[in-house]
N, CA, C and O atoms as a GROMACS GRO file, in nm:
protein
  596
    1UNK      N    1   2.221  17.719 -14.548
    1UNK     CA    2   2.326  17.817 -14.547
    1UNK      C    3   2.381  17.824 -14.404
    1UNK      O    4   2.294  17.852 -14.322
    2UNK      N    5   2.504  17.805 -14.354
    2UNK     CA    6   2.571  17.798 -14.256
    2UNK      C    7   2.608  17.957 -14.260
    2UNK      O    8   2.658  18.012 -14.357
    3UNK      N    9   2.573  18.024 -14.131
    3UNK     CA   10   2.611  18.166 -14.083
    3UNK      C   11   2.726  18.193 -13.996
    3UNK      O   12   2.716  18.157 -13.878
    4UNK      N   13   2.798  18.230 -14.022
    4UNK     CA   14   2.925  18.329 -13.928
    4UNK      C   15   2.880  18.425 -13.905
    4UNK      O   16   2.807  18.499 -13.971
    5UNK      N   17   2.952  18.434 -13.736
    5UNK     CA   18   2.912  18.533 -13.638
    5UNK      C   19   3.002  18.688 -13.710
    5UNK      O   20   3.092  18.697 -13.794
    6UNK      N   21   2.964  18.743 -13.669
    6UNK     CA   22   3.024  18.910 -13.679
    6UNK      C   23   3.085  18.984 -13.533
    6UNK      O   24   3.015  18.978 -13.432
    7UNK      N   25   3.200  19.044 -13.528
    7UNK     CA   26   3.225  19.095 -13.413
    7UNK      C   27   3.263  19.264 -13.435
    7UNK      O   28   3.338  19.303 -13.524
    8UNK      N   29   3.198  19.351 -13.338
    8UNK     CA   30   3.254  19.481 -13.352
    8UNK      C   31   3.314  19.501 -13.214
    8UNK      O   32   3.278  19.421 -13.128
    9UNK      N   33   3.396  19.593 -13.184
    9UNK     CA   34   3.426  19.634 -13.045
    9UNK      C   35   3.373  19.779 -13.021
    9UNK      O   36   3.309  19.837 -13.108
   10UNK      N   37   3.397  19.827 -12.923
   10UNK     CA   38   3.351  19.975 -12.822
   10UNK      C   39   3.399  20.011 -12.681
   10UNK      O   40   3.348  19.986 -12.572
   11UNK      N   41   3.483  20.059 -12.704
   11UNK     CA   42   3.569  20.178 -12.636
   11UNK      C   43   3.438  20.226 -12.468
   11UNK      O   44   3.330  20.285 -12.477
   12UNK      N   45   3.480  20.192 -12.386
   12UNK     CA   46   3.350  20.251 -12.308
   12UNK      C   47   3.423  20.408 -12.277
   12UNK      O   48   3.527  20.402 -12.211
   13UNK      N   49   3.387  20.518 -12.311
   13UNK     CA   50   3.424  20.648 -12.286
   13UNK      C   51   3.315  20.711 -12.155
   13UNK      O   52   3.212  20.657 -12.115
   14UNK      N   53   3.370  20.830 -12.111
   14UNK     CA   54   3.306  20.867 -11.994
   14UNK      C   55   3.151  20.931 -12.044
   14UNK      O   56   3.082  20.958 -11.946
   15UNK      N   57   3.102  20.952 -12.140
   15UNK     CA   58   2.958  20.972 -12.239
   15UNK      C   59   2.896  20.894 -12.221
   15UNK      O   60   2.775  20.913 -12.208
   16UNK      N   61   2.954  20.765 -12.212
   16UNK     CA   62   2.852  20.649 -12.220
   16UNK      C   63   2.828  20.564 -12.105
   16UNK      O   64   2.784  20.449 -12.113
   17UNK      N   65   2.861  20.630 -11.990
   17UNK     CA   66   2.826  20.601 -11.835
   17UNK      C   67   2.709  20.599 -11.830
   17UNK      O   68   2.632  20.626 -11.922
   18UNK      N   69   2.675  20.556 -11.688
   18UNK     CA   70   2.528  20.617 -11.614
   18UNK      C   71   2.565  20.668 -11.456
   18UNK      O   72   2.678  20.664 -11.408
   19UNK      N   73   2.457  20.712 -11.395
   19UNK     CA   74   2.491  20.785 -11.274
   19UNK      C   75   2.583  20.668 -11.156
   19UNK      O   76   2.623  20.700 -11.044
   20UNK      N   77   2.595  20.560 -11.206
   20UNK     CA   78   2.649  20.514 -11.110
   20UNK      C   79   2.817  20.464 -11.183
   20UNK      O   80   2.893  20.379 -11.138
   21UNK      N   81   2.836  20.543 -11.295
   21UNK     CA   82   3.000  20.514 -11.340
   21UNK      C   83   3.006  20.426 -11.404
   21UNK      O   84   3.118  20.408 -11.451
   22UNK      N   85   2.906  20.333 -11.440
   22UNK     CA   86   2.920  20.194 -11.567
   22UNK      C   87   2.830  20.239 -11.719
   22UNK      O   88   2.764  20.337 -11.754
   23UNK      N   89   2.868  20.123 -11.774
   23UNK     CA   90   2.806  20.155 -11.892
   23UNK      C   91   2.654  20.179 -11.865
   23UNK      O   92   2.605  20.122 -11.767
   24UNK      N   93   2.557  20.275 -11.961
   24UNK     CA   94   2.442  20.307 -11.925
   24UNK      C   95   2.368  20.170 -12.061
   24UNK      O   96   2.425  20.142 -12.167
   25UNK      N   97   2.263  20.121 -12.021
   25UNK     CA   98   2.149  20.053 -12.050
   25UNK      C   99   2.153  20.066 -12.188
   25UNK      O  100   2.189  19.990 -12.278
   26UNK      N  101   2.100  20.203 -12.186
   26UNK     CA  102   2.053  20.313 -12.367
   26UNK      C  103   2.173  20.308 -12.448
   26UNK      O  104   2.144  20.334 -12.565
   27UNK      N  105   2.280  20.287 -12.434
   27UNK     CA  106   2.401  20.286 -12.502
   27UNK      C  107   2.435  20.148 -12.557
   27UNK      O  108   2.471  20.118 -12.671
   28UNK      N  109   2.414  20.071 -12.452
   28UNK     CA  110   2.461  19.901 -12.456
   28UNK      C  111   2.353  19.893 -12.549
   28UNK      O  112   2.397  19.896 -12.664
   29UNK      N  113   2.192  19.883 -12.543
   29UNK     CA  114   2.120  19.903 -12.630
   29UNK      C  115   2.093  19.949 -12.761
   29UNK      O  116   2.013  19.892 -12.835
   30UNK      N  117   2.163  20.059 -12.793
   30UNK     CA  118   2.192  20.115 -12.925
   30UNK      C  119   2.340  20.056 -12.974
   30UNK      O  120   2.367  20.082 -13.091
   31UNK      N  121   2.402  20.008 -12.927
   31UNK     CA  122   2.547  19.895 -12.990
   31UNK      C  123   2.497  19.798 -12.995
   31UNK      O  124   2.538  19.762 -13.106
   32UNK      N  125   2.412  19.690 -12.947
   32UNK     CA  126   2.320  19.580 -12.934
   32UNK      C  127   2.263  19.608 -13.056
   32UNK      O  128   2.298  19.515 -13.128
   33UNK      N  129   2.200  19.678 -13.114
   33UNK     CA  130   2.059  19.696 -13.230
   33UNK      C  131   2.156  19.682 -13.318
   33UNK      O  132   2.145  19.578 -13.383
   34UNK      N  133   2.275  19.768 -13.355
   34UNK     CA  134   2.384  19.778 -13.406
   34UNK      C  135   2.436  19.676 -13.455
   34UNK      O  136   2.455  19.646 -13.573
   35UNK      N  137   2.456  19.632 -13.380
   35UNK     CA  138   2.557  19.506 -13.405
   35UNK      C  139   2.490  19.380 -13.469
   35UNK      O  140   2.558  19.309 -13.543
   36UNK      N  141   2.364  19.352 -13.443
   36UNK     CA  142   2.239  19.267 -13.493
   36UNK      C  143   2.266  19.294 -13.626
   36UNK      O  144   2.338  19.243 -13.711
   37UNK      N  145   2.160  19.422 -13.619
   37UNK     CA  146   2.173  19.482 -13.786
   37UNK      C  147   2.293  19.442 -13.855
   37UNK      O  148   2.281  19.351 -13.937
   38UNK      N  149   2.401  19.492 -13.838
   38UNK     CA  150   2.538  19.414 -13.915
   38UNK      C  151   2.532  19.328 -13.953
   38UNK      O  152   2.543  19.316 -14.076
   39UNK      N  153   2.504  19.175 -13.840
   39UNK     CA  154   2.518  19.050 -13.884
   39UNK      C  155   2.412  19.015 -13.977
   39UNK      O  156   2.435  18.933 -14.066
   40UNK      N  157   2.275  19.080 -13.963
   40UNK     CA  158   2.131  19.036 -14.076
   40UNK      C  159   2.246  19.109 -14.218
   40UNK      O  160   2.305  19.035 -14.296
   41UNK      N  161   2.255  19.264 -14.223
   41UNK     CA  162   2.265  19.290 -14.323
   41UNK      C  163   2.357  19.217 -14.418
   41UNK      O  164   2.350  19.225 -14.540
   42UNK      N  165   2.460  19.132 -14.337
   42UNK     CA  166   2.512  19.025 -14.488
   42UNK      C  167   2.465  18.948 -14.513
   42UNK      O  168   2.534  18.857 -14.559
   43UNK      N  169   2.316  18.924 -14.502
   43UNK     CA  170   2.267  18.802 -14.570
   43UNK      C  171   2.147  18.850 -14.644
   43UNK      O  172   2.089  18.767 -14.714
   44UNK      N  173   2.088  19.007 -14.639
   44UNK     CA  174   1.975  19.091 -14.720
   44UNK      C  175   2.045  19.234 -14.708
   44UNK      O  176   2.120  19.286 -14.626
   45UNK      N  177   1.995  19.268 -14.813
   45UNK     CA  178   2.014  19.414 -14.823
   45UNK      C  179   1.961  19.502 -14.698
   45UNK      O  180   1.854  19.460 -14.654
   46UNK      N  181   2.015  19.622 -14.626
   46UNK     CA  182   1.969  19.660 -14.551
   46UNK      C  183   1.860  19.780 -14.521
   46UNK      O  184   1.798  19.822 -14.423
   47UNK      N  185   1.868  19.798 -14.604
   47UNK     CA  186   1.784  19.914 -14.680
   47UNK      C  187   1.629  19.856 -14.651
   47UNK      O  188   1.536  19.934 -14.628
   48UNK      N  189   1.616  19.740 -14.655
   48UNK     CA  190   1.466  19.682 -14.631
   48UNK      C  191   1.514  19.618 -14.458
   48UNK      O  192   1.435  19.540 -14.405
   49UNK      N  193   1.579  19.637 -14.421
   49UNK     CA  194   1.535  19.580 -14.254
   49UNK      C  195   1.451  19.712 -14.162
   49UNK      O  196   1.443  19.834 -14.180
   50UNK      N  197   1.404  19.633 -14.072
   50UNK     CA  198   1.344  19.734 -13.974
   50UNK      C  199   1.385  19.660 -13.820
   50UNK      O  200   1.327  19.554 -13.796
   51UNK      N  201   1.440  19.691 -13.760
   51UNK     CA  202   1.446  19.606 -13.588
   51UNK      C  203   1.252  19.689 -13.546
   51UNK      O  204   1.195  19.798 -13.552
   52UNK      N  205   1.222  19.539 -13.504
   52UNK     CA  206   1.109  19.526 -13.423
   52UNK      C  207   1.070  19.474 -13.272
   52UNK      O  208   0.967  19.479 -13.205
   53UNK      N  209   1.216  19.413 -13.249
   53UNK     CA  210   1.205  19.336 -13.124
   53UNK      C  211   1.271  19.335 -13.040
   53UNK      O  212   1.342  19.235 -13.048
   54UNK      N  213   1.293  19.396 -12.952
   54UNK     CA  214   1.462  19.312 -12.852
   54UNK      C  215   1.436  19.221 -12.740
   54UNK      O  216   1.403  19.262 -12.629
   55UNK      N  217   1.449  19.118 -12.764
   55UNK     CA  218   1.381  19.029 -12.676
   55UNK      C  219   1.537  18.968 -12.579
   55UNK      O  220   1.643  18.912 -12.609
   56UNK      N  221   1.471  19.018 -12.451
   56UNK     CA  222   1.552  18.977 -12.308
   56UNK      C  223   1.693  18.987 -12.315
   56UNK      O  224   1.760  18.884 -12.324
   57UNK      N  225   1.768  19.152 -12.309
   57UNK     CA  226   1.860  19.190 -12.292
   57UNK      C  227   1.898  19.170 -12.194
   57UNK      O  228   1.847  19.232 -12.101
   58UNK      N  229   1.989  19.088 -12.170
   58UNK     CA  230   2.029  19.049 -11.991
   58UNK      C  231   2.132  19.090 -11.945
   58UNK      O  232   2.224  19.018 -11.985
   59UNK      N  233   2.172  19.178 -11.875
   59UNK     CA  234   2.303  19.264 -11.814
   59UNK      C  235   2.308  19.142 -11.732
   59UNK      O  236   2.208  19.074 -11.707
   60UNK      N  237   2.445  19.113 -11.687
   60UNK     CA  238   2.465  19.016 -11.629
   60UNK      C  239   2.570  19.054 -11.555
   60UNK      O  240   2.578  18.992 -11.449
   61UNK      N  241   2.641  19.123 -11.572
   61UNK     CA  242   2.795  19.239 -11.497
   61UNK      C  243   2.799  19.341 -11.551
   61UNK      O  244   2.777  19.359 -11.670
   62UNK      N  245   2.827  19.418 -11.476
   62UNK     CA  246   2.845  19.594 -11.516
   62UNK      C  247   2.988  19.589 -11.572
   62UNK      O  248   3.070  19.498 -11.558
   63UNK      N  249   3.003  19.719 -11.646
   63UNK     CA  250   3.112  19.763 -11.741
   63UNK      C  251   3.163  19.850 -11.749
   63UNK      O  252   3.123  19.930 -11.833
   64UNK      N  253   3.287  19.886 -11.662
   64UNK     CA  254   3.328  20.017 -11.652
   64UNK      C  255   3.401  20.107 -11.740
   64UNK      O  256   3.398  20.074 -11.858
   65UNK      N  257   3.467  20.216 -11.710
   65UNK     CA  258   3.509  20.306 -11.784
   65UNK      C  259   3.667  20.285 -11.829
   65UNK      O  260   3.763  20.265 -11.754
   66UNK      N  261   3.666  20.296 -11.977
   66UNK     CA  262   3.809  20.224 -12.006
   66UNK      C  263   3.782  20.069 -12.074
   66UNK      O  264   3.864  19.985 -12.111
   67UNK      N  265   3.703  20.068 -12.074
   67UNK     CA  266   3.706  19.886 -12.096
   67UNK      C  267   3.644  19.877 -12.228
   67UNK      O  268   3.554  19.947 -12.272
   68UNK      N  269   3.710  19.772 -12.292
   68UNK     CA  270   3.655  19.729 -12.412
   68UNK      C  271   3.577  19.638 -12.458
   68UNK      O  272   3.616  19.522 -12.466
   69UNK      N  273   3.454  19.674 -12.497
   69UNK     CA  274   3.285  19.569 -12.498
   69UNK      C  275   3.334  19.548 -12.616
   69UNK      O  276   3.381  19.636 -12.686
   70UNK      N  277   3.322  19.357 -12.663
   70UNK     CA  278   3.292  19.305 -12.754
   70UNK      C  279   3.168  19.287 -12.790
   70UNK      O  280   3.096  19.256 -12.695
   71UNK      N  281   3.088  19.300 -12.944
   71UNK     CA  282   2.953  19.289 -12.945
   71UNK      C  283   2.982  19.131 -13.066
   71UNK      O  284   3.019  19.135 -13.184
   72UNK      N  285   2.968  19.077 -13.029
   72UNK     CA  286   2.950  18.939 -13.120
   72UNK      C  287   2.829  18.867 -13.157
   72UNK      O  288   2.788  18.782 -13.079
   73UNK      N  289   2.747  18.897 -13.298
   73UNK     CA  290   2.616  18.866 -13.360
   73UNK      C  291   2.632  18.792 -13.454
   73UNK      O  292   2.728  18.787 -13.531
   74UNK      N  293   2.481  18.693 -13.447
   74UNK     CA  294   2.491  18.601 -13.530
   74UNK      C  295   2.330  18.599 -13.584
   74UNK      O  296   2.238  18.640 -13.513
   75UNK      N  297   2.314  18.550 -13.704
   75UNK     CA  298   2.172  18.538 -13.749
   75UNK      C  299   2.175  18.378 -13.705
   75UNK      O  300   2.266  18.295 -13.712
   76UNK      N  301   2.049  18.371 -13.661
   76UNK     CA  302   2.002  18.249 -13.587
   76UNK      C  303   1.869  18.195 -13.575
   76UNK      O  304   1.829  18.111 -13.496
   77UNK      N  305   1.802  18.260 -13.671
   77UNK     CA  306   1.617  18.209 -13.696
   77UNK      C  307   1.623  18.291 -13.798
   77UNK      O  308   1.708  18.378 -13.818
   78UNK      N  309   1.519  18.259 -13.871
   78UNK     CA  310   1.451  18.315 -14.026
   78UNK      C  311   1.314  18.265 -13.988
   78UNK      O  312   1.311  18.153 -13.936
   79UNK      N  313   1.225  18.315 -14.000
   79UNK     CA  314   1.051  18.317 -14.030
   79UNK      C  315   1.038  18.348 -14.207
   79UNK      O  316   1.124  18.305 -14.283
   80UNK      N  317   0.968  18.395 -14.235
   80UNK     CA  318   0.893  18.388 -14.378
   80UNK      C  319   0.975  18.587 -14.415
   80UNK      O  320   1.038  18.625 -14.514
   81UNK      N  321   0.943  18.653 -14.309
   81UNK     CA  322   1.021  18.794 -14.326
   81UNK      C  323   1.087  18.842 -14.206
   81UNK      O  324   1.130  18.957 -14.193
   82UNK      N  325   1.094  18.740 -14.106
   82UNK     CA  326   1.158  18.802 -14.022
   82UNK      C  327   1.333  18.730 -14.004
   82UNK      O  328   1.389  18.643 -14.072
   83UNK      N  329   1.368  18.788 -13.918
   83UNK     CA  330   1.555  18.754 -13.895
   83UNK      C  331   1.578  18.780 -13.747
   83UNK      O  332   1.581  18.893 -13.698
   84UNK      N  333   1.595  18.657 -13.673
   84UNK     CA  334   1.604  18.702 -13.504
   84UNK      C  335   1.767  18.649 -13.555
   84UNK      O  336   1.814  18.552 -13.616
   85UNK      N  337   1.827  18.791 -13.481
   85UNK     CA  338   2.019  18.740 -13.439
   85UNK      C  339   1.982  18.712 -13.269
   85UNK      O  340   1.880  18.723 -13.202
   86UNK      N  341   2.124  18.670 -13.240
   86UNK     CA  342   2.187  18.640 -13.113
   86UNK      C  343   2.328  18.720 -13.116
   86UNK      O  344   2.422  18.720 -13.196
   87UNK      N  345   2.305  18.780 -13.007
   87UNK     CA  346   2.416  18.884 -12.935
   87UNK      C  347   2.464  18.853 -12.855
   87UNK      O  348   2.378  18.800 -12.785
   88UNK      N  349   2.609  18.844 -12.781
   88UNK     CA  350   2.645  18.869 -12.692
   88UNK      C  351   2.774  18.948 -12.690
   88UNK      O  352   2.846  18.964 -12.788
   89UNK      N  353   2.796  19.000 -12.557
   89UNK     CA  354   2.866  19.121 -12.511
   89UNK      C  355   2.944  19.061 -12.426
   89UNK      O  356   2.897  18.987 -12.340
   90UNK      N  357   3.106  19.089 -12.441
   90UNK     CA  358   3.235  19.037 -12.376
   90UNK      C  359   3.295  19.174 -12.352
   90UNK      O  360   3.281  19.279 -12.415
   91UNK      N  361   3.390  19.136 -12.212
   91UNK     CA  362   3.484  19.237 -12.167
   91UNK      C  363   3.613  19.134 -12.148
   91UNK      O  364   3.591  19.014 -12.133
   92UNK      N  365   3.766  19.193 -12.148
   92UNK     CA  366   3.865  19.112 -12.099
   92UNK      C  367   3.833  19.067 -11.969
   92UNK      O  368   3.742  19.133 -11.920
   93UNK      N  369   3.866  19.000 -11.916
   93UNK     CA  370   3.846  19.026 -11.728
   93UNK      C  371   4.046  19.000 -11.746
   93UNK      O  372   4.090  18.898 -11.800
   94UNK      N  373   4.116  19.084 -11.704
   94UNK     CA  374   4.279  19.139 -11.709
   94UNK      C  375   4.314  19.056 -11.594
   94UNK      O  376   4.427  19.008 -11.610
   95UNK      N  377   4.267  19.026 -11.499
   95UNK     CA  378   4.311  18.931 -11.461
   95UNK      C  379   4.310  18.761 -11.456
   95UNK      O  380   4.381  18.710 -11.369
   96UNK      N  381   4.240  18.683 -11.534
   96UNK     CA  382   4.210  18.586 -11.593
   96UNK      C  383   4.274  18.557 -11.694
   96UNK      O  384   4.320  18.444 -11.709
   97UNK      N  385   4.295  18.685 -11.814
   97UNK     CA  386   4.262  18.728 -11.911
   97UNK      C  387   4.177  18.596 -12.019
   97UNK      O  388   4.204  18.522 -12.113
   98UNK      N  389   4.093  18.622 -11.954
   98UNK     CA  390   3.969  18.559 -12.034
   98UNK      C  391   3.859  18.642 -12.077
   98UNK      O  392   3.833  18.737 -12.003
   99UNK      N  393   3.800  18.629 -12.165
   99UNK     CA  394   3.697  18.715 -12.189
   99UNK      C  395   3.585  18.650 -12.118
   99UNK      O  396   3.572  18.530 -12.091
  100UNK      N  397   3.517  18.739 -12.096
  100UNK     CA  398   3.357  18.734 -11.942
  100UNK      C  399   3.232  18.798 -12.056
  100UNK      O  400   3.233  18.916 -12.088
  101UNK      N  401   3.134  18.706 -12.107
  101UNK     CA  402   3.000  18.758 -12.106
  101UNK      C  403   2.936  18.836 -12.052
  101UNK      O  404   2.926  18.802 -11.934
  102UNK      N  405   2.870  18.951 -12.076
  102UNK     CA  406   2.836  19.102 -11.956
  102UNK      C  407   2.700  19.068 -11.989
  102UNK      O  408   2.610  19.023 -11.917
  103UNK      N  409   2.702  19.105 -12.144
  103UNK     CA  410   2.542  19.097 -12.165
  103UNK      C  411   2.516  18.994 -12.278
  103UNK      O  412   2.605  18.950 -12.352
  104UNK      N  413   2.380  18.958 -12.285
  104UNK     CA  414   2.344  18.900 -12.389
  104UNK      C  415   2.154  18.861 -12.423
  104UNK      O  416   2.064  18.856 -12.339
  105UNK      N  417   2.144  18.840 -12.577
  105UNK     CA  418   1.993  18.834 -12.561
  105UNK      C  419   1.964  18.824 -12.724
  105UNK      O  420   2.039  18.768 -12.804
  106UNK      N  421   1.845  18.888 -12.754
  106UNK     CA  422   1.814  18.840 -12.950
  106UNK      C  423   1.726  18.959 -12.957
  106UNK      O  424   1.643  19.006 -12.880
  107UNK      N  425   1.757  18.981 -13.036
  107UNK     CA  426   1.702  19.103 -13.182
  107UNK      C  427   1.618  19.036 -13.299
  107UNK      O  428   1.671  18.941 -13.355
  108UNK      N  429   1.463  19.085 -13.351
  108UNK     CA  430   1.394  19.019 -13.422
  108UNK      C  431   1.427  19.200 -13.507
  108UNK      O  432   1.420  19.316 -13.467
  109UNK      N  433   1.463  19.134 -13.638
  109UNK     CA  434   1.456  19.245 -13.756
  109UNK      C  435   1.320  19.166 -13.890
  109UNK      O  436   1.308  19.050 -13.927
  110UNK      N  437   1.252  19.273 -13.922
  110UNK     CA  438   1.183  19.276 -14.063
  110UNK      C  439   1.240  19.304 -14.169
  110UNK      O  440   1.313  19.402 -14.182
  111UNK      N  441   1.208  19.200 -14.279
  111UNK     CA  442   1.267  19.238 -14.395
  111UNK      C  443   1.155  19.246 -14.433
  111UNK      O  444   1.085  19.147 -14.416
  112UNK      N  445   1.087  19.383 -14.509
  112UNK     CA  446   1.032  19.502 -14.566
  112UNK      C  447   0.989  19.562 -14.691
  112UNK      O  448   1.071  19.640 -14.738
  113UNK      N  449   0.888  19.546 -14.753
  113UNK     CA  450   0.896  19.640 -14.899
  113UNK      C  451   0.882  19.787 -14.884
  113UNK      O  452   0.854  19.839 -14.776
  114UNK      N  453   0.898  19.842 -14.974
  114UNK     CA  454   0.900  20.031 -14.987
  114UNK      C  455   0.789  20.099 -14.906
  114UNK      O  456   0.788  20.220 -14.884
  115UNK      N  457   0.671  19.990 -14.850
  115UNK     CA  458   0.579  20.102 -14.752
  115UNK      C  459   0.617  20.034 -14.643
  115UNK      O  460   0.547  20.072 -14.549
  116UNK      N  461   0.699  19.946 -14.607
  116UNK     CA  462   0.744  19.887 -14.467
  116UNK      C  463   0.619  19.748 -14.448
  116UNK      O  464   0.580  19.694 -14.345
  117UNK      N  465   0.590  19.729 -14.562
  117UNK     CA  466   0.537  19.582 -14.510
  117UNK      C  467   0.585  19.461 -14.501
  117UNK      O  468   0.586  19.418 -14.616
  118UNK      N  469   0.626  19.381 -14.432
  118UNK     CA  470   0.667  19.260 -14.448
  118UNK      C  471   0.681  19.216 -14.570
  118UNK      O  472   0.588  19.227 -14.650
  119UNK      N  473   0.802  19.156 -14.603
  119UNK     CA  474   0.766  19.072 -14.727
  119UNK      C  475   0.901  18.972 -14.745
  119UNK      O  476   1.012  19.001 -14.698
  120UNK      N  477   0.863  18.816 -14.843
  120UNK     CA  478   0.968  18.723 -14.794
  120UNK      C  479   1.084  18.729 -14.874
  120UNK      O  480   1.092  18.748 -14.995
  121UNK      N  481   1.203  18.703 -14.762
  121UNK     CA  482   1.332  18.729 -14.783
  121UNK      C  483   1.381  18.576 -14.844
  121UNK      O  484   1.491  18.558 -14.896
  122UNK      N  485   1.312  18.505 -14.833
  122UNK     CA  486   1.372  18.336 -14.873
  122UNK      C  487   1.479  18.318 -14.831
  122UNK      O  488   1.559  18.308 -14.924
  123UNK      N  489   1.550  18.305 -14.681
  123UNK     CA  490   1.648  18.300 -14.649
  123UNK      C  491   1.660  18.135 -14.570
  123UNK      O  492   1.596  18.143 -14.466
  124UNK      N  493   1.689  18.068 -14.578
  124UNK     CA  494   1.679  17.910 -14.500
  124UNK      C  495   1.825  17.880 -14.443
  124UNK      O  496   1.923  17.856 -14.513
  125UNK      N  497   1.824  17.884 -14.323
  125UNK     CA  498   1.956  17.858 -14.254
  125UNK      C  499   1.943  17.709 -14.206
  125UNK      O  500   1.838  17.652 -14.178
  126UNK      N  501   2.093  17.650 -14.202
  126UNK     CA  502   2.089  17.518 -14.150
  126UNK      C  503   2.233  17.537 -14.070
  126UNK      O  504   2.334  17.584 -14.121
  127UNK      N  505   2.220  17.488 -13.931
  127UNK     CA  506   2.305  17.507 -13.820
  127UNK      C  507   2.368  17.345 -13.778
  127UNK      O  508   2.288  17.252 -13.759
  128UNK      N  509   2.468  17.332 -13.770
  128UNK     CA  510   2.551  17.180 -13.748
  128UNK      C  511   2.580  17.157 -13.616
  128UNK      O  512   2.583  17.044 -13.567
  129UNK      N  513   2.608  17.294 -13.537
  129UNK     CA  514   2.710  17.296 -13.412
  129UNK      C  515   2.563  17.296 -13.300
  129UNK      O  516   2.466  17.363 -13.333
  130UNK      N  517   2.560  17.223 -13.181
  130UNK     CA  518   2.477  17.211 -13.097
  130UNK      C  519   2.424  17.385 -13.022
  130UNK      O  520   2.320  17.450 -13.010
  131UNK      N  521   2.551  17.397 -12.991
  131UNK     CA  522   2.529  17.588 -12.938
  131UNK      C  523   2.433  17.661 -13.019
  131UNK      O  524   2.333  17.700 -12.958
  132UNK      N  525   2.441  17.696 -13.170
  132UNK     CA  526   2.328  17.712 -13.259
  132UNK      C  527   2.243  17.624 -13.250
  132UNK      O  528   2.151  17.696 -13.288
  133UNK      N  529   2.200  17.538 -13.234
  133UNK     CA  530   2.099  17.482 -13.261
  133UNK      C  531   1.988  17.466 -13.134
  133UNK      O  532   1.869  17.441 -13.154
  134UNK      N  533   2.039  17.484 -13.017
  134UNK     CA  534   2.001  17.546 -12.930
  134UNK      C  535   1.970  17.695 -12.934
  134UNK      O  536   1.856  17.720 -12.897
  135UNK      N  537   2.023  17.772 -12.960
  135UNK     CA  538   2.006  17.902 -12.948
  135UNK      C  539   1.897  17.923 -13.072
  135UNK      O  540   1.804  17.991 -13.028
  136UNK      N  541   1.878  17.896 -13.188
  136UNK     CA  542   1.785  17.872 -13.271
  136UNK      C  543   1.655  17.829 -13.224
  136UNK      O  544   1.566  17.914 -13.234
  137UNK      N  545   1.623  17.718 -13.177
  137UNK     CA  546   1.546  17.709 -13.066
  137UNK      C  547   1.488  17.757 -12.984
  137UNK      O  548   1.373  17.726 -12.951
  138UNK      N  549   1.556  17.842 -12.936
  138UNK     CA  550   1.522  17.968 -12.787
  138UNK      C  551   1.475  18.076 -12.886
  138UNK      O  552   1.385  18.142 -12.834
  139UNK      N  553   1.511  18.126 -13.038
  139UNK     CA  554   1.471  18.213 -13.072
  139UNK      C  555   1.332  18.212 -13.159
  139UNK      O  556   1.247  18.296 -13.186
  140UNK      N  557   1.356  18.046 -13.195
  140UNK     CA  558   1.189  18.027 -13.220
  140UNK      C  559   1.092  18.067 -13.151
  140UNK      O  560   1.005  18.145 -13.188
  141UNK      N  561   1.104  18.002 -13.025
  141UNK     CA  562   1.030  18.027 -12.917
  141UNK      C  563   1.020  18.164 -12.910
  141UNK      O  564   0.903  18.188 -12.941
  142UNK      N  565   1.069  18.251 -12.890
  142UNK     CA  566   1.110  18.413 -12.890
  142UNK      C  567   1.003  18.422 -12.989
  142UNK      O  568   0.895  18.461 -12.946
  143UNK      N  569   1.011  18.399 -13.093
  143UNK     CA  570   0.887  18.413 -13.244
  143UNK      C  571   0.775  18.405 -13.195
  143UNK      O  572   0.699  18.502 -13.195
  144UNK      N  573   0.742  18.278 -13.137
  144UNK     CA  574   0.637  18.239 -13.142
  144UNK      C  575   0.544  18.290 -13.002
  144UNK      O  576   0.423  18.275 -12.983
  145UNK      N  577   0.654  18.360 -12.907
  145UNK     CA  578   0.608  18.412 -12.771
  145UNK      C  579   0.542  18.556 -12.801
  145UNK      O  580   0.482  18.611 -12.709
  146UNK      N  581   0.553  18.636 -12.962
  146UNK     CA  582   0.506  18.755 -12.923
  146UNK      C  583   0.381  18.798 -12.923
  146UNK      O  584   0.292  18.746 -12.991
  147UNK      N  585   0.365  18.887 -12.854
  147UNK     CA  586   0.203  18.934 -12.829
  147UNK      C  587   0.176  19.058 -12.861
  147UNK      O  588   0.272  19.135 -12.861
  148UNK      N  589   0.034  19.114 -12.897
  148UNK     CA  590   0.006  19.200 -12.889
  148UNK      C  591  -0.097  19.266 -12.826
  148UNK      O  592  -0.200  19.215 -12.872
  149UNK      N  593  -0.136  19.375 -12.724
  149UNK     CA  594  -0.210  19.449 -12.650
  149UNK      C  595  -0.340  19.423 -12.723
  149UNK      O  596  -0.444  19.477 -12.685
   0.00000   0.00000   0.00000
């Protein structure tokens, strides 16, 4: 199954600052989870996902007030019940007018039965374009890197 990306946008309003006048962390973070979720939920019902992971959110340029964050997600690994997307976060840059990568990184969601246990979604993705297939890759790895205390 070949996946298309999903895009939402966000308004940066003066709420969603931090003490130094850019976008705050906790915000970019909760549009990040957001936006993941979206792209899993067209391929399973959402009602059974759970986000479990956010693996290496990378601010890469700050984002000021007035400006409009693109969140662009893609599902990009399947495990047996899990679903890691790939995110990334664009601003115009107005003078270029090119769009600039701010942030970016991967989200591991569970697909879930009624007491929240894992259970398999049978989802099998197959990726053509090198960029996915790389990034698929990095999110394996992401899978296979987690630990527990």
């Amino acid at each position: 199954m070949e996946i298309k990306s999903v895009k939402s946008y966000r308004l940066v309003k003066s709420e969603d600052l931090n003490h130094h006048g850019t976008l705050f962390a906790g915000r970019t973070s909760e549009w990040f989870v957001e936006s993941g979720f979206i792209a899993a939920s067209l391929l399973i019902n959402p009602r059974h996902l759970i986000c479990v992971n956010i693996h290496g959110m990378h601010f890469i340029k700050p984002v000021k007030l007035g400006q409009t964050v693109c969140f662009e997600s893609k599902v990009i690994h399947t495990g047996n019940s899990s679903i890691i997307t790939y995110t990334k976060v664009s601003v115009l840059d107005e003078a270029e007018h090119t769009e600039k990568v701010v942030v970016d990184g991967f989200i591991t969601y569970l697909y879930v039965d009624e007491n929240t246990r894992p259970k398999n979604h049978n989802i099998v993705l197959e990726f053509k374009h090198p960029k996915d297939i790389k990034l698929n890759e990095i999110a394996k790895n992401l899978k296979d890197s987690i630990w527990t205390i």
